[in-house]
Kinemage of the C-alpha trace (Angstrom):
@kinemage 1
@onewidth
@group {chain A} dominant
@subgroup {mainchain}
@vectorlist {calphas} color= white
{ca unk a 1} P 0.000 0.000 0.000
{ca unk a 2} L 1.458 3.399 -1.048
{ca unk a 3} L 2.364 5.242 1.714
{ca unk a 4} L 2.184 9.572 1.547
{ca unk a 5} L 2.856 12.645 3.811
{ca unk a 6} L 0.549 15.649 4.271
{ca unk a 7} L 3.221 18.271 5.544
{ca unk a 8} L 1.609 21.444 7.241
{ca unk a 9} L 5.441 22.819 7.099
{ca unk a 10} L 5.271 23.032 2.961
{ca unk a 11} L 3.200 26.009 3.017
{ca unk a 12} L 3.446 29.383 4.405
{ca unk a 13} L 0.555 30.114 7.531
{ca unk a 14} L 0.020 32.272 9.975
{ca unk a 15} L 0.022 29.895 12.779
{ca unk a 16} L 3.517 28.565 11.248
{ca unk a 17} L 2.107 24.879 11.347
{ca unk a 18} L 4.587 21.928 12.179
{ca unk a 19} L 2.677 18.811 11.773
{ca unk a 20} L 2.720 16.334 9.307
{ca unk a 21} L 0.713 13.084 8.787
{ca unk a 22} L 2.372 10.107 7.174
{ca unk a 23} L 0.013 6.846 6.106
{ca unk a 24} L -2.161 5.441 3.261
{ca unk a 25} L -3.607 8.130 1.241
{ca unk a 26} L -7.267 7.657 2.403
{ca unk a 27} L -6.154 8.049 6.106
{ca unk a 28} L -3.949 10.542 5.533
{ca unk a 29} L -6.459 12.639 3.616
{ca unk a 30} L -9.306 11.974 6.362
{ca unk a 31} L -6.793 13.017 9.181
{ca unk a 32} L -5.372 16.481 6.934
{ca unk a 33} L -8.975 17.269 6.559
{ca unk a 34} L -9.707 16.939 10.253
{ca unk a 35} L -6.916 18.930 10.602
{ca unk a 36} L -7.018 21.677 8.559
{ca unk a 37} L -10.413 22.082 9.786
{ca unk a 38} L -9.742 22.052 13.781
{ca unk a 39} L -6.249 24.174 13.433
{ca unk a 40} L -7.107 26.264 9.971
{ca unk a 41} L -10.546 27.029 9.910
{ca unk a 42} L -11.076 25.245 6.810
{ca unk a 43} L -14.769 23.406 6.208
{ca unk a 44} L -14.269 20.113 5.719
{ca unk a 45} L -15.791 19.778 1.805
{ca unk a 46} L -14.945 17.450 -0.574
{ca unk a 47} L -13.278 20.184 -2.606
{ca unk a 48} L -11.120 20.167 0.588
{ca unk a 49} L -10.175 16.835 0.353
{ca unk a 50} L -9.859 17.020 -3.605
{ca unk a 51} L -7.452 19.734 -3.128
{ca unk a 52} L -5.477 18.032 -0.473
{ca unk a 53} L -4.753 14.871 -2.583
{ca unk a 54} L -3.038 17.059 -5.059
{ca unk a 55} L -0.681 18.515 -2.502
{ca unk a 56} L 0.534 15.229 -1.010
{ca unk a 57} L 4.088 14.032 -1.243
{ca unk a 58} L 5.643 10.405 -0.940
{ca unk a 59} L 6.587 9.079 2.172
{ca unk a 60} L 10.351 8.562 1.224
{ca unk a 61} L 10.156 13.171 0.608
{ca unk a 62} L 9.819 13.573 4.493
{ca unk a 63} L 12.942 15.400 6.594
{ca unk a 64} L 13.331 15.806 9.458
{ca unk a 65} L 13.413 19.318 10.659
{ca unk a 66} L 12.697 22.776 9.468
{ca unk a 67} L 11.769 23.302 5.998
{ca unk a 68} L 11.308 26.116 3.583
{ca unk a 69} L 7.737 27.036 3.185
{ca unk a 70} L 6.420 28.076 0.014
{ca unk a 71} L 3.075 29.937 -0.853
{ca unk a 72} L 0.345 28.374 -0.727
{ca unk a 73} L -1.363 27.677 -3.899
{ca unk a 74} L -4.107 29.674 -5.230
């Protein structure tokens, strides 16, 4: 089963978010979702989820660390 990251650190915010979530891409999109809705004030929609498919990374892209945020797409 592929394995993917949803890293919170990729993209500039105002809270700085650290997290990321590592696991199969339905789990990972369910927990993002959760998340982005709890910490981000985003609604939970399934253009949400849509959107946060196509921002997921492999597994094997994760460091440790700090990383360089970049804008967040429009």
């Amino acid at each position: 089963m592929e394995r993917v990251m949803a890293d919170c650190r990729r993209f500039e915010s105002d809270s700085n978010c650290q997290i990321t979530i590592i696991g199969p891409v339905d789990d990972v999109v369910a927990a993002a979702a959760q998340h982005a809705e709890a910490s981000h004030g985003h609604q939970d929609t399934p253009e949400l989820r849509e959107q946060l498919r196509q921002m997921l990374e492999p597994e094997a892209a994760y460091k440790p660390g700090e990383r360089q945020p970049e804008p967040f797409p429009a």
